[in-house]
mmCIF file of the C-alpha atoms, coordinates in Angstrom:
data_MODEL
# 
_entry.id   MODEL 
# 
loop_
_atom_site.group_PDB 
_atom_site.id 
_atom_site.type_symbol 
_atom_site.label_atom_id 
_atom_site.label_alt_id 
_atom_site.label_comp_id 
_atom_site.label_asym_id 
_atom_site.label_entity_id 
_atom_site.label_seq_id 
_atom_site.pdbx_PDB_ins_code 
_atom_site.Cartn_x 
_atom_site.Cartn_y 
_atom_site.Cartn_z 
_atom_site.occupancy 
_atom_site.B_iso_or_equiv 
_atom_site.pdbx_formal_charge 
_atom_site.auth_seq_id 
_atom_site.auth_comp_id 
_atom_site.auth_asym_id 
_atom_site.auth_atom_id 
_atom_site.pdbx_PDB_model_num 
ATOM 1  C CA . UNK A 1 1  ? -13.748 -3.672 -43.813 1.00 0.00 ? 1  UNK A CA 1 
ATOM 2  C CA . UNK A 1 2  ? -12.731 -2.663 -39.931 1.00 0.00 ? 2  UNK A CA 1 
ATOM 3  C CA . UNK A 1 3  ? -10.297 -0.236 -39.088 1.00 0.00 ? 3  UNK A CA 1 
ATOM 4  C CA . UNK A 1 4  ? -7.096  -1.163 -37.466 1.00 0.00 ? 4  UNK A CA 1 
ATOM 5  C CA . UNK A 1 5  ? -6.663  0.736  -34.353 1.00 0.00 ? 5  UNK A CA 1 
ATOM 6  C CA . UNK A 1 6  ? -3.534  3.845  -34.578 1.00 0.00 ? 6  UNK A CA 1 
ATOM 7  C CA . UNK A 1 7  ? -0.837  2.592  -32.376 1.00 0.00 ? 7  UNK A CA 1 
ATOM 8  C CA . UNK A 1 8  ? -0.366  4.939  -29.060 1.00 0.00 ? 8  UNK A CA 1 
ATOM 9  C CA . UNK A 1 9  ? 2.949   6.810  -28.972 1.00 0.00 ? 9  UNK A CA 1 
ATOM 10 C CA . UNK A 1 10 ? 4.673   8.364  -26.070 1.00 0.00 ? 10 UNK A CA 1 
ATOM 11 C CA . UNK A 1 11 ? 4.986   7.099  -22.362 1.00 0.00 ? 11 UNK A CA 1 
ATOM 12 C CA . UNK A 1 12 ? 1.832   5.054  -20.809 1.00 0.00 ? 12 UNK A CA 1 
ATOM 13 C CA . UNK A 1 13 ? -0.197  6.887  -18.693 1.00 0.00 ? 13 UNK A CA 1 
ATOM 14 C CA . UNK A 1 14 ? 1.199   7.413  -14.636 1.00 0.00 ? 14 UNK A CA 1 
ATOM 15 C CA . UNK A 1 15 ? -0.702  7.361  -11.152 1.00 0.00 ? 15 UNK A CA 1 
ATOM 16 C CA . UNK A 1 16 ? 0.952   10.674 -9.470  1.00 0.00 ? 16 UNK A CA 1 
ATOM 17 C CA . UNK A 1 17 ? -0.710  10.463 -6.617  1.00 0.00 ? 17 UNK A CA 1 
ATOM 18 C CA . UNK A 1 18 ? -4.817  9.236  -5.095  1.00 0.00 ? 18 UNK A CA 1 
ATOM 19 C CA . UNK A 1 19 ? -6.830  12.154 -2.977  1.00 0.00 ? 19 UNK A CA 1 
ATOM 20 C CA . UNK A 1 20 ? -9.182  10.917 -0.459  1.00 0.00 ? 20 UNK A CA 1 
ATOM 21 C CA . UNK A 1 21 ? -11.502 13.609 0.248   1.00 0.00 ? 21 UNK A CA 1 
ATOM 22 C CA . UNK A 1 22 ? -14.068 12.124 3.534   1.00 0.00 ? 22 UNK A CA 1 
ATOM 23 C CA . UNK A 1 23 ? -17.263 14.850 2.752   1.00 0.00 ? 23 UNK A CA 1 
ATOM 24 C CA . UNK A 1 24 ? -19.160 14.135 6.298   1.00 0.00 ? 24 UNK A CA 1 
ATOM 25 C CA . UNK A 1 25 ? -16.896 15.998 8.446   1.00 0.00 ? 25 UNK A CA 1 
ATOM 26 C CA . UNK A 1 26 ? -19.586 18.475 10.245  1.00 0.00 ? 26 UNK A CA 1 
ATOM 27 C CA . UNK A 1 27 ? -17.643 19.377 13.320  1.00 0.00 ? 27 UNK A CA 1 
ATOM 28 C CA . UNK A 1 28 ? -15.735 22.107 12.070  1.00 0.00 ? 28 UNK A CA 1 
ATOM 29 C CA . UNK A 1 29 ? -11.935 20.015 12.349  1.00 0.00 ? 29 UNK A CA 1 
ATOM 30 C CA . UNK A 1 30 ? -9.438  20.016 9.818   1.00 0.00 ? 30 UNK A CA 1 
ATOM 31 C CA . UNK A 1 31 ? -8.100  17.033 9.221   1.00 0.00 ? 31 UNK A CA 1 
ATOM 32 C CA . UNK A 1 32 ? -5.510  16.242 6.515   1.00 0.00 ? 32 UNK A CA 1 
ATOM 33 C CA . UNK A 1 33 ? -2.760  13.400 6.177   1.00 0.00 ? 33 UNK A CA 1 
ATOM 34 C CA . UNK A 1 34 ? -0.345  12.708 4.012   1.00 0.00 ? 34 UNK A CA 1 
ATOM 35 C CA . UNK A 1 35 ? 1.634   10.010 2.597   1.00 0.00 ? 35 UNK A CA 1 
ATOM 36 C CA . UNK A 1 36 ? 4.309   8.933  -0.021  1.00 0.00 ? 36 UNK A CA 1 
ATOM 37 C CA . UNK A 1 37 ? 1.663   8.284  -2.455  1.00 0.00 ? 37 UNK A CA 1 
ATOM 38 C CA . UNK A 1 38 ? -1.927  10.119 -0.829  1.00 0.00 ? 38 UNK A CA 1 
ATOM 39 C CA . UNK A 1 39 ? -3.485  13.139 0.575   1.00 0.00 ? 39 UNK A CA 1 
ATOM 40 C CA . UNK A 1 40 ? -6.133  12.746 2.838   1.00 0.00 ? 40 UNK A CA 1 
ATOM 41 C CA . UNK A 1 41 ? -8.406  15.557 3.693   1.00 0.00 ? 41 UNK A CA 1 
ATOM 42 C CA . UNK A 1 42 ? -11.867 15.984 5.293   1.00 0.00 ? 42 UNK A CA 1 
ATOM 43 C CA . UNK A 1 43 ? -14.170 13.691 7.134   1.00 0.00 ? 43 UNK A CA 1 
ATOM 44 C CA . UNK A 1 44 ? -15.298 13.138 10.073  1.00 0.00 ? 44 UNK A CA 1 
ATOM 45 C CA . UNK A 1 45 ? -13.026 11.297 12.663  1.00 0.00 ? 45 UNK A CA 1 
ATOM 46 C CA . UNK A 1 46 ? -14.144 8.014  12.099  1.00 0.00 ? 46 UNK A CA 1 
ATOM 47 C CA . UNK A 1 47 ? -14.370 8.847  8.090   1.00 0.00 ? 47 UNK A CA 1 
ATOM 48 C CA . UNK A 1 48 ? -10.974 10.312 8.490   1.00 0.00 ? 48 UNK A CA 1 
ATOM 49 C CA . UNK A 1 49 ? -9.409  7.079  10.831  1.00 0.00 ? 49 UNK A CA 1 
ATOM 50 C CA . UNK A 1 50 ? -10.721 4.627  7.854   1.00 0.00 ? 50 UNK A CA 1 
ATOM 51 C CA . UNK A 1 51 ? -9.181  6.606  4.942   1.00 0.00 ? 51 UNK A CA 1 
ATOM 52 C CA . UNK A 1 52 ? -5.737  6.380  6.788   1.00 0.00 ? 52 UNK A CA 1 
ATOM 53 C CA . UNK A 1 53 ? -6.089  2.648  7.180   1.00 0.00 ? 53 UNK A CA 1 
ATOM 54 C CA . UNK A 1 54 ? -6.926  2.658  3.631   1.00 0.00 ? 54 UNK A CA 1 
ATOM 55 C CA . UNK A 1 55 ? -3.770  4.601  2.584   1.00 0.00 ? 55 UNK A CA 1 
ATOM 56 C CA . UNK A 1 56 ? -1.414  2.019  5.102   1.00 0.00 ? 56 UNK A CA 1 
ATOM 57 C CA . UNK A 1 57 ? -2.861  -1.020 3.464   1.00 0.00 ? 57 UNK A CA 1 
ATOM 58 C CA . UNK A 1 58 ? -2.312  0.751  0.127   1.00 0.00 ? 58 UNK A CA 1 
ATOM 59 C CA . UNK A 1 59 ? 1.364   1.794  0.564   1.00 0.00 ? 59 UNK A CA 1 
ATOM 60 C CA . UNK A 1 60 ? 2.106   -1.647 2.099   1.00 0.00 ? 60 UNK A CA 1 
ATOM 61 C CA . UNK A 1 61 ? 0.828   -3.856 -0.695  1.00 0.00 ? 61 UNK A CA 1 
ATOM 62 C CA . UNK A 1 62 ? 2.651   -1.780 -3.320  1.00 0.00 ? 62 UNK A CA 1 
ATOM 63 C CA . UNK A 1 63 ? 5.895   -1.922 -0.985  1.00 0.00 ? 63 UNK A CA 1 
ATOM 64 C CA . UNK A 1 64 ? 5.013   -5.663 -1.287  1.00 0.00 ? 64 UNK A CA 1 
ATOM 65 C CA . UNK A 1 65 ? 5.293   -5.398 -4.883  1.00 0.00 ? 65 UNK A CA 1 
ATOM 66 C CA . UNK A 1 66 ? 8.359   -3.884 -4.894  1.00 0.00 ? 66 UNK A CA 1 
ATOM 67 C CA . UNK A 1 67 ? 6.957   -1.075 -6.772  1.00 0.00 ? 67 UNK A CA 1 
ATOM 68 C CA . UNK A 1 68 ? 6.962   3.191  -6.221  1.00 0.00 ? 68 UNK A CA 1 
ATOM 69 C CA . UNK A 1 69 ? 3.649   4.618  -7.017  1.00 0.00 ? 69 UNK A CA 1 
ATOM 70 C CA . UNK A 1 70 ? 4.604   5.955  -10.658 1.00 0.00 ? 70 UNK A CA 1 
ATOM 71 C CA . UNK A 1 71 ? 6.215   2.804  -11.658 1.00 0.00 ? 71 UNK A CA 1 
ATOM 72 C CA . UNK A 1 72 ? 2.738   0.882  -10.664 1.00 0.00 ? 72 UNK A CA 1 
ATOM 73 C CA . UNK A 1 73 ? 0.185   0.599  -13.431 1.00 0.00 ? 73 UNK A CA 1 
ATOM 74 C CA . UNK A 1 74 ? -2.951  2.484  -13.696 1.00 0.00 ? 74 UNK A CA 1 
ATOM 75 C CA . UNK A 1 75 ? -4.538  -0.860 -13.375 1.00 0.00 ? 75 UNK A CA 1 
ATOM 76 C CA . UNK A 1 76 ? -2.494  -1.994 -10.789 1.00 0.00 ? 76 UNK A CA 1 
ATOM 77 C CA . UNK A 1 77 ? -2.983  1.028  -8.572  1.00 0.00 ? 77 UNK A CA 1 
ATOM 78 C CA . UNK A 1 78 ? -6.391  0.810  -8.648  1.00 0.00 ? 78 UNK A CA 1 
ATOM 79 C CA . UNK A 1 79 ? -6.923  -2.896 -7.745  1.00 0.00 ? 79 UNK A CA 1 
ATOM 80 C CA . UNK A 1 80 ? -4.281  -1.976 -5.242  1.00 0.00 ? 80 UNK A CA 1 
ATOM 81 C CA . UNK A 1 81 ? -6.464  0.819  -3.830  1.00 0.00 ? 81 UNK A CA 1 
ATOM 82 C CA . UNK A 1 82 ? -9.895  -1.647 -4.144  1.00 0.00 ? 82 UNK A CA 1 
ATOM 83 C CA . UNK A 1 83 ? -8.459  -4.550 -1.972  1.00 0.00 ? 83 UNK A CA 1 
ATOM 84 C CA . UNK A 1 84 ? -7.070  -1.984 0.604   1.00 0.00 ? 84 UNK A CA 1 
ATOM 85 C CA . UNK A 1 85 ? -10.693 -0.606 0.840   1.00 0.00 ? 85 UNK A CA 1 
ATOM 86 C CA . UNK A 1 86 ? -11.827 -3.603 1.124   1.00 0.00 ? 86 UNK A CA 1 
ATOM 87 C CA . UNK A 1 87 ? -10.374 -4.852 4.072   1.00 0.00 ? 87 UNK A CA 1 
ATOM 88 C CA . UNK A 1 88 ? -10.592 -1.517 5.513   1.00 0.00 ? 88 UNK A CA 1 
ATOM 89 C CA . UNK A 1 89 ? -14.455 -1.039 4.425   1.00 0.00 ? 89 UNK A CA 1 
# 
């Protein structure tokens, strides 16, 4: 006979915040943005440029949703983040 699953108690898990970390940034610049919901760090410039266009598309098509990051869903936030890198990609 199966097991019935224990029922989950206490508040459903919350997106913070996303970290973009760009790894191929050889030239010896800094680079770090932030936004309402990310922190960007690393890359190199062109690394660094998509990652911001990343984070825009993100915070726009949760603004569309009417939504702040921590109210999203951890499924929503990351199909969220997976269309925004795909149309920055």
């Amino acid at each position: 006979m199966a097991r019935k699953k224990a029922k989950k108690t206490g508040p459903a898990p919350a997106v913070a915040g996303v970290v973009g970390v760009g790894l191929d940034g050889a030239d010896g610049h800094r680079r770090v943005t932030r936004t309402e919901e990310m922190v960007l760090v690393g890359g190199s410039a062109e690394t660094h440029e998509k990652m911001q266009e990343t984070a825009i598309r993100f915070g726009e098509n949760l603004e569309k949703r009417g939504k702040a990051l921590r109210e999203a869903s951890v499924r929503e936030v990351v199909e969220l983040l997976r269309a925004a890198i795909v149309k920055t990609g």
